[in-house]
N, CA and C atoms as an extended XYZ file, in Angstrom:
531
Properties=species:S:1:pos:R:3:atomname:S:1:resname:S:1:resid:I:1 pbc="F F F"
N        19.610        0.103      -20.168 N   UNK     1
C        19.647       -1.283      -19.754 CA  UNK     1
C        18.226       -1.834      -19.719 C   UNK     1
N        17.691       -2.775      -20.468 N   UNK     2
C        16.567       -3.544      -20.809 CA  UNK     2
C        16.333       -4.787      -19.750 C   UNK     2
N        16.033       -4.576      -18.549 N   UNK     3
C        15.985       -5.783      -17.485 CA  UNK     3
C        14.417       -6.760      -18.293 C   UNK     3
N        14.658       -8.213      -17.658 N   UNK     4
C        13.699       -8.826      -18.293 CA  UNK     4
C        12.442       -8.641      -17.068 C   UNK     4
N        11.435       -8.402      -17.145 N   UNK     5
C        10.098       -8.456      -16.435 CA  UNK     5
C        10.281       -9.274      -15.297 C   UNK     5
N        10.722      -10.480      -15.257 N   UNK     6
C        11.165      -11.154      -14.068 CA  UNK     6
C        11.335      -10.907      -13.203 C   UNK     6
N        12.774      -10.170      -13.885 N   UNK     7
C        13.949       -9.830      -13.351 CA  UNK     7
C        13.142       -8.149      -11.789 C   UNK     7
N        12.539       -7.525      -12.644 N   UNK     8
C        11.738       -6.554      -11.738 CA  UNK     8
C        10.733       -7.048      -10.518 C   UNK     8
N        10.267       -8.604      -10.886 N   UNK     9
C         9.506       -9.004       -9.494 CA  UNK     9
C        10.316       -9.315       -9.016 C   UNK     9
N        11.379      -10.127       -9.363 N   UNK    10
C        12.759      -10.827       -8.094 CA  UNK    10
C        13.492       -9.238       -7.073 C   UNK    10
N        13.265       -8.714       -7.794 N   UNK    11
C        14.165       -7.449       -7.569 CA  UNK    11
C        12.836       -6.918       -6.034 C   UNK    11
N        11.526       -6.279       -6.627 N   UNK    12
C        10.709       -5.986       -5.914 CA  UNK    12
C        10.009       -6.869       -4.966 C   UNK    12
N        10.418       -8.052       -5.044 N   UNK    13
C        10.064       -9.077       -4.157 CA  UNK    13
C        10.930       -9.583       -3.093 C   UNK    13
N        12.329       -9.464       -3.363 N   UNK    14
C        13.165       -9.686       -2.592 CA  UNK    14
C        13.604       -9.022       -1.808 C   UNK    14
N        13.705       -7.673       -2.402 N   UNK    15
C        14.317       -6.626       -1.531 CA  UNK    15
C        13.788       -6.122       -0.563 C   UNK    15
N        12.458       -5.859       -0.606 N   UNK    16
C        11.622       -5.340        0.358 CA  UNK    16
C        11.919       -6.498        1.942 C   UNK    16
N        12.026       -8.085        1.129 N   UNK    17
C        12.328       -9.072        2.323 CA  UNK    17
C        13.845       -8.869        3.054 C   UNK    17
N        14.612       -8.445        2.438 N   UNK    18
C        15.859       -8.531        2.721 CA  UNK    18
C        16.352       -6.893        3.382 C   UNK    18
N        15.426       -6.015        3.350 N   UNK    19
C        15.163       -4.568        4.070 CA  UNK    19
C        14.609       -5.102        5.566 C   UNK    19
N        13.415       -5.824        5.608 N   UNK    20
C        12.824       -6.185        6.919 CA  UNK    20
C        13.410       -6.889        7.469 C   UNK    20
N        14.452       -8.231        6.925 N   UNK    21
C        15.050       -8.466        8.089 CA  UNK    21
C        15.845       -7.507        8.559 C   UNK    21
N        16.617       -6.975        7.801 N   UNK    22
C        17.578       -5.989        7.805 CA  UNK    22
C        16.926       -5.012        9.332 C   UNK    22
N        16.113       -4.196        9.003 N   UNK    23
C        15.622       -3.705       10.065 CA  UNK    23
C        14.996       -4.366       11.664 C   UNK    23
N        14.427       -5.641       11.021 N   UNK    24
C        14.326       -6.252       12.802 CA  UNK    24
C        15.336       -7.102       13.027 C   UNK    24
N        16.620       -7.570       12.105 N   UNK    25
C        17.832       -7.331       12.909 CA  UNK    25
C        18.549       -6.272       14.123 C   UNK    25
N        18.341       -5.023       13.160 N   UNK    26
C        18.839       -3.951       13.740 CA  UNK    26
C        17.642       -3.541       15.420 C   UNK    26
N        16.573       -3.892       14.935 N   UNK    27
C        15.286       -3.644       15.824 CA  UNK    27
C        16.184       -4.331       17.804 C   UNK    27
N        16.532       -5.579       17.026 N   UNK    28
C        16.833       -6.423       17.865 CA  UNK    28
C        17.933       -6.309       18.652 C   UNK    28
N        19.460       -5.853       17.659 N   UNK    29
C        20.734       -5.428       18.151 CA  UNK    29
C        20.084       -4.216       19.439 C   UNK    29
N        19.394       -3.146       18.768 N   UNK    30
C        19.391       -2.226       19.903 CA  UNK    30
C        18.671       -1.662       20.885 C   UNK    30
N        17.530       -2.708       20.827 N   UNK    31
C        16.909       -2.890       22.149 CA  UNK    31
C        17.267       -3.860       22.965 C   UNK    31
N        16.680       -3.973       24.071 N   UNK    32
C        16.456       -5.386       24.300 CA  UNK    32
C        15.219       -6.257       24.072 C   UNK    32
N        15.468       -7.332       23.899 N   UNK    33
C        14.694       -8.344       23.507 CA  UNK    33
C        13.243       -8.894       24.158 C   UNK    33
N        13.705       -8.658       25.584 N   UNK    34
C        12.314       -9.187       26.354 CA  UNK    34
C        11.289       -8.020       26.447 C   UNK    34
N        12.125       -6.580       26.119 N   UNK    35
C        11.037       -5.375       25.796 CA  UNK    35
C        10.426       -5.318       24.327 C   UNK    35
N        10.692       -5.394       23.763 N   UNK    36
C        10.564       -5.736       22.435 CA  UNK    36
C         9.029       -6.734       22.103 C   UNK    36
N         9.469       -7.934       22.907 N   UNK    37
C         8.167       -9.093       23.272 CA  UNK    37
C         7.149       -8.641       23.938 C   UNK    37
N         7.222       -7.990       24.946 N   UNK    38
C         6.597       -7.137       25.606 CA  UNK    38
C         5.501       -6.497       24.847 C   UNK    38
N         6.438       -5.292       24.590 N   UNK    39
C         5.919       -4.486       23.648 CA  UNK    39
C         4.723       -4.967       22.384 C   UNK    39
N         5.356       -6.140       21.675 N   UNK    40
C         4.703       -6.501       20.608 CA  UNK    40
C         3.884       -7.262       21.189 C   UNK    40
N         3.621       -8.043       22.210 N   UNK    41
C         2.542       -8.619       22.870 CA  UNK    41
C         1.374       -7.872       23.274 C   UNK    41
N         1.546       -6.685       23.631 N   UNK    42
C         0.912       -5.724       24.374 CA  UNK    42
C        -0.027       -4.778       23.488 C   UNK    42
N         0.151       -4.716       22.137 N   UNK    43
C        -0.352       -4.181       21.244 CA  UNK    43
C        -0.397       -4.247       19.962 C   UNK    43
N         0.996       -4.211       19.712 N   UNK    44
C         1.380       -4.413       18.564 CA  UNK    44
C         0.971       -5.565       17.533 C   UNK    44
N         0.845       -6.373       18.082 N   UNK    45
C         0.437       -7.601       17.244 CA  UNK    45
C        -0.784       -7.838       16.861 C   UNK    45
N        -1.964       -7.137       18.180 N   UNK    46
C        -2.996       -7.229       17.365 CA  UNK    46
C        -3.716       -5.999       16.350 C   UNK    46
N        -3.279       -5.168       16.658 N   UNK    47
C        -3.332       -3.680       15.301 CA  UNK    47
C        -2.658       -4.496       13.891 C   UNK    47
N        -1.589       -5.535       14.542 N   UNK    48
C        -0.957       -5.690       12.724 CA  UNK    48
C        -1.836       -6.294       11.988 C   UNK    48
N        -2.376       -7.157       12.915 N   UNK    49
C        -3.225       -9.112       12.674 CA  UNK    49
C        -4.590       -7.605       11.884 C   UNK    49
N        -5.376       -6.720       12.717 N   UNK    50
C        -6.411       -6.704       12.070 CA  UNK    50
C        -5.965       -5.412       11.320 C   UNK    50
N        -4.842       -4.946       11.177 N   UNK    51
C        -4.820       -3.823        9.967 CA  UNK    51
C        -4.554       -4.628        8.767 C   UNK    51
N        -3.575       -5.595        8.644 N   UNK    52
C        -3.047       -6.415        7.401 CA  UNK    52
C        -4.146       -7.120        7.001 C   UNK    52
N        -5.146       -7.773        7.836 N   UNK    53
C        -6.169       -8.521        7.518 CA  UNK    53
C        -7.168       -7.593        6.316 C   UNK    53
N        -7.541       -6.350        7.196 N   UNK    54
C        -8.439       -5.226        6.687 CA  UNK    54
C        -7.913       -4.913        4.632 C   UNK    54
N        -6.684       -4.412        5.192 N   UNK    55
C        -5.940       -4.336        4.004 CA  UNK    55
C        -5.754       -4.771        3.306 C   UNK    55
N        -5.393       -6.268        2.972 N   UNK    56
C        -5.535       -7.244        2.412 CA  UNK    56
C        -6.734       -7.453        1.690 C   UNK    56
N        -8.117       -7.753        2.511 N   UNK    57
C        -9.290       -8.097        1.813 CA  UNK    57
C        -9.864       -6.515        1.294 C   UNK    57
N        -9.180       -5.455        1.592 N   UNK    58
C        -9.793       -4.424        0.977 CA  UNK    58
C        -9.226       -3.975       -0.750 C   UNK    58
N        -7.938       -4.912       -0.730 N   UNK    59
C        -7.432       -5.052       -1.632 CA  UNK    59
C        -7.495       -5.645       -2.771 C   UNK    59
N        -7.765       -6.716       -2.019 N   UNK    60
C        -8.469       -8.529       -3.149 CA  UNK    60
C        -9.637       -7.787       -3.526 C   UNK    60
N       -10.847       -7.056       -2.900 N   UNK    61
C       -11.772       -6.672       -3.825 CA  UNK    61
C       -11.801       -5.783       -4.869 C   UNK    61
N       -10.722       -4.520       -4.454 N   UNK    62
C       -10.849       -3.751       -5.349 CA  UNK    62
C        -9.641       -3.905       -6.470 C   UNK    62
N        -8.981       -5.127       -6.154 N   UNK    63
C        -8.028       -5.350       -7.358 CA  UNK    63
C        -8.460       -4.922       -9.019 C   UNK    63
N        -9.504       -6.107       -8.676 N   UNK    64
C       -10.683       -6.006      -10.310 CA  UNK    64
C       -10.867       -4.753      -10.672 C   UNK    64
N       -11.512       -3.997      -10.022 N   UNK    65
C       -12.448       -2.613       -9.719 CA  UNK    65
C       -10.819       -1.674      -10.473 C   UNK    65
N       -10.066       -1.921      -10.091 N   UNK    66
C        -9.229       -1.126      -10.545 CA  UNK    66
C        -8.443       -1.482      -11.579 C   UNK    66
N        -8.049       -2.197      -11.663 N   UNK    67
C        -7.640       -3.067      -12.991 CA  UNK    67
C        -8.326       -2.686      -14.250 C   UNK    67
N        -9.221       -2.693      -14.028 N   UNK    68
C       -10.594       -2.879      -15.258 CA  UNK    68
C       -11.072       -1.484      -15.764 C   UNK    68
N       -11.243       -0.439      -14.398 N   UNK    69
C       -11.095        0.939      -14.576 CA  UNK    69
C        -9.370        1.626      -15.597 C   UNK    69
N        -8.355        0.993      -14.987 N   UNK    70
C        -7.068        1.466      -15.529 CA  UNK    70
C        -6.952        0.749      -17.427 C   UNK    70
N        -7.478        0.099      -17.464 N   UNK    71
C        -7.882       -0.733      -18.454 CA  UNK    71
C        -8.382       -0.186      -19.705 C   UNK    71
N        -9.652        0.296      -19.154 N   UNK    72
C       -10.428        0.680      -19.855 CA  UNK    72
C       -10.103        2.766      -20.062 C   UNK    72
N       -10.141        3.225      -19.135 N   UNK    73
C        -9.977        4.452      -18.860 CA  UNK    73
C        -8.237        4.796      -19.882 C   UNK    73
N        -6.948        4.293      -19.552 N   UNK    74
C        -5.657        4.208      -19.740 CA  UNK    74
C        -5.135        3.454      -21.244 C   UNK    74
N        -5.289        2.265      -21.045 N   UNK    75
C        -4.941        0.961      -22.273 CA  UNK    75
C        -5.079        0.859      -23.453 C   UNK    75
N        -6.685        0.847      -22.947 N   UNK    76
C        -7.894        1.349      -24.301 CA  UNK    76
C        -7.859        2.496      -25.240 C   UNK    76
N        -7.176        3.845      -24.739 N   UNK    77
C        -7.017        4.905      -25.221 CA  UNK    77
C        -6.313        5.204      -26.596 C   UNK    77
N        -7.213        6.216      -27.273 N   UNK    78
C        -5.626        5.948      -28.109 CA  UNK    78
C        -4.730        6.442      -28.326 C   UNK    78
N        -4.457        7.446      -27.192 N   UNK    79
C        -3.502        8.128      -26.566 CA  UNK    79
C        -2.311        7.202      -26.582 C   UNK    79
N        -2.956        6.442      -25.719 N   UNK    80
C        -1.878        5.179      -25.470 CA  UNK    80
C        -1.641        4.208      -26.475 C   UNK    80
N        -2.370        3.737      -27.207 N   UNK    81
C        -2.164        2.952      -28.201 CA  UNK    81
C        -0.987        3.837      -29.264 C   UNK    81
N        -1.552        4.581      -29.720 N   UNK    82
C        -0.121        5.581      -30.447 CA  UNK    82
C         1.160        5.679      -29.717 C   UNK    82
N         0.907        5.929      -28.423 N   UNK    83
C         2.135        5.792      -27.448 CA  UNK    83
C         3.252        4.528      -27.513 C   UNK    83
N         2.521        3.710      -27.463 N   UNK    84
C         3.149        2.124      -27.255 CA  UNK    84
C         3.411        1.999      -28.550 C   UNK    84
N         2.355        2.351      -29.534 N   UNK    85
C         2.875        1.914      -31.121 CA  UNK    85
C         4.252        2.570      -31.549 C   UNK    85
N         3.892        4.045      -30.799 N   UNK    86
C         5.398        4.607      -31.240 CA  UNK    86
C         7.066        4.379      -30.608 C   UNK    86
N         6.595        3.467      -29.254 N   UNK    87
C         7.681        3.095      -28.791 CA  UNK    87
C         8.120        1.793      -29.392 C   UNK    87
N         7.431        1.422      -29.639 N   UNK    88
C         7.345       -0.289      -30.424 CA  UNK    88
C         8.124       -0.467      -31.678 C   UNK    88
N         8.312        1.051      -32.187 N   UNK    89
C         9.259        1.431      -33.507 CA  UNK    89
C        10.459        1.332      -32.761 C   UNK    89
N        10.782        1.577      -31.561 N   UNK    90
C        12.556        1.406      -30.761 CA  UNK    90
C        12.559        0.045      -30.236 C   UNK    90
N        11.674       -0.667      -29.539 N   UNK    91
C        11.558       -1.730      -28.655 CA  UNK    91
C        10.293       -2.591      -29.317 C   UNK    91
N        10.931       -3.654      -29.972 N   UNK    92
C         9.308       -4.481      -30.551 CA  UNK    92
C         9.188       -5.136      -29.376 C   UNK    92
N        10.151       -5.644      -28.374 N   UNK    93
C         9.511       -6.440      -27.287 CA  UNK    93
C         8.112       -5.555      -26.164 C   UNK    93
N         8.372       -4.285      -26.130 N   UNK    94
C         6.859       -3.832      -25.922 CA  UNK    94
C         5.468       -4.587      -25.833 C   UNK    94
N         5.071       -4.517      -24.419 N   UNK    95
C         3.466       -5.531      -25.053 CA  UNK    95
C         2.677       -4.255      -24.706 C   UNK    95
N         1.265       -4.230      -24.976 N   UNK    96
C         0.288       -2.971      -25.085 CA  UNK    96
C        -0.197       -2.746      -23.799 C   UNK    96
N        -0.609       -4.110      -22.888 N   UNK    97
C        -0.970       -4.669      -21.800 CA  UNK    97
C        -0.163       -4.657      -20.503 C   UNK    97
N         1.734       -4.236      -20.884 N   UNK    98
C         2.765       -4.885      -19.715 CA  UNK    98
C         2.491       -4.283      -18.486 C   UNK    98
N         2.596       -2.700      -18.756 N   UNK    99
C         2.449       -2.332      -16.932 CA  UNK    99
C         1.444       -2.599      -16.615 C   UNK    99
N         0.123       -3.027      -16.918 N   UNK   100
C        -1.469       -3.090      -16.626 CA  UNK   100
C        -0.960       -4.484      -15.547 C   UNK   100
N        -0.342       -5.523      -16.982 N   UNK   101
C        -0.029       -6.438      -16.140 CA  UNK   101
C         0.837       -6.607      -14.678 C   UNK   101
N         2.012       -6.173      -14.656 N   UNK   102
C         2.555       -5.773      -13.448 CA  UNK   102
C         2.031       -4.854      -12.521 C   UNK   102
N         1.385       -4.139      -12.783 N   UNK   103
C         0.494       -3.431      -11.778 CA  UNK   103
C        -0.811       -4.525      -11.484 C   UNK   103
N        -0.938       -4.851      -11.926 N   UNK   104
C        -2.084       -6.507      -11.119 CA  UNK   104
C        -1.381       -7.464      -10.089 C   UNK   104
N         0.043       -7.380      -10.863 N   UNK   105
C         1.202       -8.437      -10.605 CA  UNK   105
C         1.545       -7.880       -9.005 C   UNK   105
N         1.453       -6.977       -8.691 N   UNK   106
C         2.172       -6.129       -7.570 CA  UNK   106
C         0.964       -6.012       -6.686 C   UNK   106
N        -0.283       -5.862       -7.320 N   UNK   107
C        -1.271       -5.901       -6.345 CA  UNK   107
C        -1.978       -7.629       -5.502 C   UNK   107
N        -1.345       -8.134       -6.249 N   UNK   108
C        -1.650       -9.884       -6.251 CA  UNK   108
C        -0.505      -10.121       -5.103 C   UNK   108
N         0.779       -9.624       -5.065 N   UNK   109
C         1.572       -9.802       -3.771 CA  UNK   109
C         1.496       -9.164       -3.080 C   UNK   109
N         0.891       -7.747       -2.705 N   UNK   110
C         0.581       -6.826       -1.793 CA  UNK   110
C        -0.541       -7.798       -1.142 C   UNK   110
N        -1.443       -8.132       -1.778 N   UNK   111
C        -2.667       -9.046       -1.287 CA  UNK   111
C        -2.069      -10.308       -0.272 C   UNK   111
N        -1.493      -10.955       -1.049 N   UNK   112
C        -0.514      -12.127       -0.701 CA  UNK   112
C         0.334      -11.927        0.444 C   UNK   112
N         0.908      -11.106        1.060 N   UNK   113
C         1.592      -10.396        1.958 CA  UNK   113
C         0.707      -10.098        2.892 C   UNK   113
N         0.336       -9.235        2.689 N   UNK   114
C        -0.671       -8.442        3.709 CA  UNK   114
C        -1.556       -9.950        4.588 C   UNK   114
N        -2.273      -11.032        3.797 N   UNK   115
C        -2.894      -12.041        4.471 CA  UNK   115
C        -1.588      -12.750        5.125 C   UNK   115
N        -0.816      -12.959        4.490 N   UNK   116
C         0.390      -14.048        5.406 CA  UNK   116
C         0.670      -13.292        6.466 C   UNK   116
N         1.205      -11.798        6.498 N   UNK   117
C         1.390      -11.157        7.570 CA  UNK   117
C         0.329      -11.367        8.433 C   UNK   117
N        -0.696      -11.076        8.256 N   UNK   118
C        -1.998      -11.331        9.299 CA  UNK   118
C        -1.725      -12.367        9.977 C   UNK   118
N        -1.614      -13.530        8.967 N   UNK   119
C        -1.619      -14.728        9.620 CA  UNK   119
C        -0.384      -15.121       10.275 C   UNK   119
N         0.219      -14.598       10.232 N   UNK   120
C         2.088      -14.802       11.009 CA  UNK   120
C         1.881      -13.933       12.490 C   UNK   120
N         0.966      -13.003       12.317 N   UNK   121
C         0.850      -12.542       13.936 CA  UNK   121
C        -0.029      -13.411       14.841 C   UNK   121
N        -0.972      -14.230       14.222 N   UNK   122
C        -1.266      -15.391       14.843 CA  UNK   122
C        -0.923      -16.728       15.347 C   UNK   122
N         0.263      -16.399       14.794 N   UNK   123
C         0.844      -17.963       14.517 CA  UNK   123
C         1.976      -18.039       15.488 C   UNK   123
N         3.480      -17.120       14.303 N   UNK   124
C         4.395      -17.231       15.038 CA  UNK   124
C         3.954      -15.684       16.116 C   UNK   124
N         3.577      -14.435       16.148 N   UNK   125
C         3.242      -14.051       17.080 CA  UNK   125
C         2.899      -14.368       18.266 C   UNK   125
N         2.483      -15.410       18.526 N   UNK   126
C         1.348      -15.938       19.848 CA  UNK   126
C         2.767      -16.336       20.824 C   UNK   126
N         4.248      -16.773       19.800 N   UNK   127
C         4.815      -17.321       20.631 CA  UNK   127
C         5.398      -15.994       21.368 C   UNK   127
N         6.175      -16.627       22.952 N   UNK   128
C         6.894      -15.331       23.285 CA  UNK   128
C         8.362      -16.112       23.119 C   UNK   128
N         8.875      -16.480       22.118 N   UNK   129
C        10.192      -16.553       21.765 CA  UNK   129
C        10.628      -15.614       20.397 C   UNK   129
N        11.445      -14.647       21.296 N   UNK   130
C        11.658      -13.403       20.474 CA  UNK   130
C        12.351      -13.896       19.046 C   UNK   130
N        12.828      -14.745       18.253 N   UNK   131
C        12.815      -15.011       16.942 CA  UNK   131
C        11.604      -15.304       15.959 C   UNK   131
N        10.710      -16.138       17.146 N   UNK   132
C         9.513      -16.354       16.412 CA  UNK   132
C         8.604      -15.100       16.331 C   UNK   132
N         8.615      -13.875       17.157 N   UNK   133
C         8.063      -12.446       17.040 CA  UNK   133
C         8.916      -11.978       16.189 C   UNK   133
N        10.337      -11.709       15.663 N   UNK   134
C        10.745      -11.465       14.662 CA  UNK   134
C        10.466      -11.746       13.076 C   UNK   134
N        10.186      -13.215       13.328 N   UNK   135
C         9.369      -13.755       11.906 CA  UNK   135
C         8.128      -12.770       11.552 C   UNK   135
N         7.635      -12.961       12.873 N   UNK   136
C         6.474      -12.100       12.191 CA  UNK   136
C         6.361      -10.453       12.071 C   UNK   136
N         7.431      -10.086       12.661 N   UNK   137
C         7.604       -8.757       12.195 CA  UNK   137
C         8.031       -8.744       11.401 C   UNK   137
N         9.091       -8.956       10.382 N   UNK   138
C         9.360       -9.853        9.230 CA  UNK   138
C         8.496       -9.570        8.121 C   UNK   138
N         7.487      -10.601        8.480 N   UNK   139
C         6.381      -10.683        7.135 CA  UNK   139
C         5.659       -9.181        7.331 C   UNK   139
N         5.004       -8.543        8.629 N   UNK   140
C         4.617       -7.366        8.452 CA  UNK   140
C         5.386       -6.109        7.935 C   UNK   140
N         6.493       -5.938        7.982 N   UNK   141
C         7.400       -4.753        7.486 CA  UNK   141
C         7.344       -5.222        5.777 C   UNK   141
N         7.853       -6.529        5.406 N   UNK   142
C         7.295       -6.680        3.765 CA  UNK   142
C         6.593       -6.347        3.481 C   UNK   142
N         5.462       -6.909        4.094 N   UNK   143
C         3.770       -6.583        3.277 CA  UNK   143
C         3.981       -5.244        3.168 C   UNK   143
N         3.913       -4.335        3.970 N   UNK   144
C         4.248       -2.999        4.317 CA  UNK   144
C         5.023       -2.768        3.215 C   UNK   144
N         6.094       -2.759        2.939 N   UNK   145
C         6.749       -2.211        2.264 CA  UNK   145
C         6.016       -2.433        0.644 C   UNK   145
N         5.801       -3.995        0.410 N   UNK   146
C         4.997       -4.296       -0.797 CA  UNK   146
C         4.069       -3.251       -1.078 C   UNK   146
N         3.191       -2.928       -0.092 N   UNK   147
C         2.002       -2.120       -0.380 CA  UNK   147
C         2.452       -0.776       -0.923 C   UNK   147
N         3.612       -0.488       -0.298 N   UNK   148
C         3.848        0.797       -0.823 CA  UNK   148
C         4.659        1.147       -2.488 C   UNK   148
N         5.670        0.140       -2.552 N   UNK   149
C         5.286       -0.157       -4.059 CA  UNK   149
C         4.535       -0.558       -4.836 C   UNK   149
N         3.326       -1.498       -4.189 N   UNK   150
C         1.677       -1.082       -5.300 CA  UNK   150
C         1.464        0.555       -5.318 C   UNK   150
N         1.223        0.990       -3.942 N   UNK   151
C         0.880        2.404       -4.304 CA  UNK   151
C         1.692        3.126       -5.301 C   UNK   151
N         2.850        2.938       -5.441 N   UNK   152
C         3.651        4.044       -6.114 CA  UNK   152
C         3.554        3.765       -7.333 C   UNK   152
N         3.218        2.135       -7.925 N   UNK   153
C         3.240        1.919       -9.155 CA  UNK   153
C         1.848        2.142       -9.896 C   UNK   153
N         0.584        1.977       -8.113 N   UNK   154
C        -1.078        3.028       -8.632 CA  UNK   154
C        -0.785        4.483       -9.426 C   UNK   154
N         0.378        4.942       -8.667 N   UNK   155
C         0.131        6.551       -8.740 CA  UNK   155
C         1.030        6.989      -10.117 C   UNK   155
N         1.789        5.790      -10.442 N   UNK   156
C         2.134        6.195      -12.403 CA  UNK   156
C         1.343        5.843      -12.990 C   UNK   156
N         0.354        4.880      -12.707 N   UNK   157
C        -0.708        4.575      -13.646 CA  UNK   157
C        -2.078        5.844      -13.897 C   UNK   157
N        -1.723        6.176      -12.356 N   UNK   158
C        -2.929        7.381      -12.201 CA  UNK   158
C        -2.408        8.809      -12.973 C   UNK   158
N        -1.073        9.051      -12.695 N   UNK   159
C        -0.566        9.944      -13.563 CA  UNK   159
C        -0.509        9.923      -15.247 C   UNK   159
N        -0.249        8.943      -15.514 N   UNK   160
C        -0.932        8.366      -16.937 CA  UNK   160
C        -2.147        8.657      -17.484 C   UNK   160
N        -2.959        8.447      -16.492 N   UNK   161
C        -4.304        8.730      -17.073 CA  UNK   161
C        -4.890       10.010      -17.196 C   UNK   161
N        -4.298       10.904      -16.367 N   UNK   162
C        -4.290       12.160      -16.102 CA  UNK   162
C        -4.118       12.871      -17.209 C   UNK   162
N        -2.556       12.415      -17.385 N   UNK   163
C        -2.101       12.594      -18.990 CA  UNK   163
C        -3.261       12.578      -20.473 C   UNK   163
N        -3.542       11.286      -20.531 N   UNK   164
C        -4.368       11.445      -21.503 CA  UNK   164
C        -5.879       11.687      -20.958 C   UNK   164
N        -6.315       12.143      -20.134 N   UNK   165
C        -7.396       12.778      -20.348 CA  UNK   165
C        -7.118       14.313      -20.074 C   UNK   165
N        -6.215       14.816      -19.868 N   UNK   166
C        -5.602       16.213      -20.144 CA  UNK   166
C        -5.770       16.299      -21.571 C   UNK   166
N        -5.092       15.655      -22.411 N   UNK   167
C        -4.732       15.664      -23.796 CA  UNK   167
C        -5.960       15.644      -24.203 C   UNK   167
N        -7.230       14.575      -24.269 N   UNK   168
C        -8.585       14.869      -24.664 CA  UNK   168
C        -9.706       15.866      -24.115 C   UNK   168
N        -8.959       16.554      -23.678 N   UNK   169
C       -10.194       17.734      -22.838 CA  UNK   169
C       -10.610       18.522      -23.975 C   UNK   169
N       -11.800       19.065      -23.873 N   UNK   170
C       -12.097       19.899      -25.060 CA  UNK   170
C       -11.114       21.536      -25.144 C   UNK   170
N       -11.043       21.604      -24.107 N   UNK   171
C        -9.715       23.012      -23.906 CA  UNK   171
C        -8.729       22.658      -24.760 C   UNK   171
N        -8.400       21.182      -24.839 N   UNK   172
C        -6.827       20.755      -25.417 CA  UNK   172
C        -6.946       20.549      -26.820 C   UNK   172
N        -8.264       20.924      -27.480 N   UNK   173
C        -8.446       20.589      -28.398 CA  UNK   173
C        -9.021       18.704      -29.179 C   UNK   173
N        -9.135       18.229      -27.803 N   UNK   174
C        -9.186       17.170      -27.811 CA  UNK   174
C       -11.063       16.553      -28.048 C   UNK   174
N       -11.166       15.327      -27.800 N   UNK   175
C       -13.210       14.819      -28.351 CA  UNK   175
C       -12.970       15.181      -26.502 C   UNK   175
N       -14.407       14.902      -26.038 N   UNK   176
C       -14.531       14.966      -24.857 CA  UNK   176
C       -15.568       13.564      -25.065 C   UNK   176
N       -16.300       12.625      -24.287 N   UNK   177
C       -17.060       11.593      -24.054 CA  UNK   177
C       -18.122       11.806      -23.286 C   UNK   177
């Protein structure tokens, strides 16, 4: 089944939202509520405000830094170029660039997340009306979750590269640089 590119951000964008309410629904059914406020008043909110913040801008910088490394190190190769050329004989819709791109794509809403979350523990956090602390637990369990599908989609890219610089080692018979 050939999903369209879209179709994979709606999918990875939505779901992760529709998991967090899901869970501070459930958060909510089985506690009670004024502990809950409590609770997230008491600590919780400000570890989120300056971990998501941290995370976020530690992210936006090294977006580039990594992008450009996976790029050059991965893309460029012609490991990979033969790779893609030879899949391109089953699938011409293939681009040379796609996961590079969606892996930017995923780090651009991990970024995006992570600051709104920050900023939702300031906002609707501050209130003590336990829906408006839900909102913002909300946006923090997304971001959260977002981040962890950047990571997982870092760690095929990193496995990738692994790949072809396995394949070019001079052991493998391969040039070395």
């Amino acid at each position: 089944m050939n999903m369209h590119p879209r179709m994979i951000y709606v999918i990875f964008l939505v779901m992760p939202l529709l998991a967090s309410v899901g869970l501070v629904f459930l958060l909510f059914k089985l506690f009670d509520s004024g502990e809950i406020v409590e609770l997230y008043r008491g600590g919780i909110r400000d570890s989120l405000f300056a971990g998501f913040l941290t995370v976020g801008g530690f992210l936006l910088s090294m977006k580039t830094f990594i992008l450009i490394s996976m790029k050059r190190q991965v893309y460029d190769s012609k490991e990979y170029v033969d790779q893609i050329n030879e899949r391109r004989s089953l699938n011409k819709s293939l681009t040379h660039y796609g996961p590079l791109e969606r892996l930017g794509n995923f780090l651009f809403y991990s970024v995006l997340f992570a600051l709104i979350a920050a900023a939702c523990q300031l906002t609707f956090g501050l209130s003590e009306n336990p829906l408006s602390i839900a909102v913002a637990l909300v946006f923090a369990m997304n971001a959260l979750i977002l981040m962890l599908v950047s990571l997982v989609i870092i760690k095929q890219n990193m496995s990738m590269w692994y790949g072809h610089i396995e394949k070019s080692s001079p052991c493998n018979g391969g040039n070395s640089k």
